[in-house]
N, C-alpha and C positions, 0 to 999 in steps of 0.2 A: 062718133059722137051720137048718144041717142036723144037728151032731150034739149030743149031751148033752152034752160039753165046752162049746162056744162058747153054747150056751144059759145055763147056769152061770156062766159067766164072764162072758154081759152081766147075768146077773141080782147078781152079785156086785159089778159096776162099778154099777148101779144102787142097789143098797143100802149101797153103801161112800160113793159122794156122793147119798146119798139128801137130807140138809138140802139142799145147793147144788139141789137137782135142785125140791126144794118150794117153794124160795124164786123160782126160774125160771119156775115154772110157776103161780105169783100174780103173774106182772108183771113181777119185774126182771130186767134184762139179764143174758143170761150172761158179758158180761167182766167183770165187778166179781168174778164169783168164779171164771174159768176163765181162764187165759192162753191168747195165741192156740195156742198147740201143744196144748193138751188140748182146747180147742174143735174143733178138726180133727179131733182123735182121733176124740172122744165124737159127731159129723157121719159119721165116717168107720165107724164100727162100729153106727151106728145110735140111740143114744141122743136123740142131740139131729137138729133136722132143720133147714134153711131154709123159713122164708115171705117172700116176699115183697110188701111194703105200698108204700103208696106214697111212702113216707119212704126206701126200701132194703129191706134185708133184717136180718129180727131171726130169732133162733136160737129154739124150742121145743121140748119133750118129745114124742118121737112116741108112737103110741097104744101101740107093745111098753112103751116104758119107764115109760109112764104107768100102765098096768096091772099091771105090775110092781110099781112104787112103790105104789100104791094096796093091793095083798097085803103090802106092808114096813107101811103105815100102819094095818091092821089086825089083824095079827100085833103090832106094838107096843101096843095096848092093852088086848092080855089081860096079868094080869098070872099068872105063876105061885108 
């Protein structure tokens, strides 16, 4: 990431589908909740990454967005 814009703006894509992004990152597949054109995206801008197993290739949260999500997950339980 190089400037304060695009930082903001993946941390804003991560906290906007922050549930799809925790329910991905317990196991399930991300096309049950992303169609192919935003799984590209969210690959293409860094959210999501490929691995591949020996079944093919499954989509997960790389460590920017995980960490990201991880500050949304503990920000959400303070209450004010």
């Amino acid at each position: 990431m190089s400037s304060f814009e695009v930082e903001q703006s993946f941390r804003n894509i991560v906290r906007f589908y922050s549930r799809e992004l925790y329910m991905i990152n317990r196991g399930h597949k991300a096309s049950r909740f992303f169609g192919e054109t935003q799984r590209r995206k969210l690959t293409k801008i860094g959210v999501l990454e490929r691995i591949y197993v020996h079944q093919g290739c499954r989509l997960r949260l790389s460590d920017e967005a995980l960490s990201v999500l991880n500050a949304v997950g503990s920000l959400s339980d303070v209450k004010i």
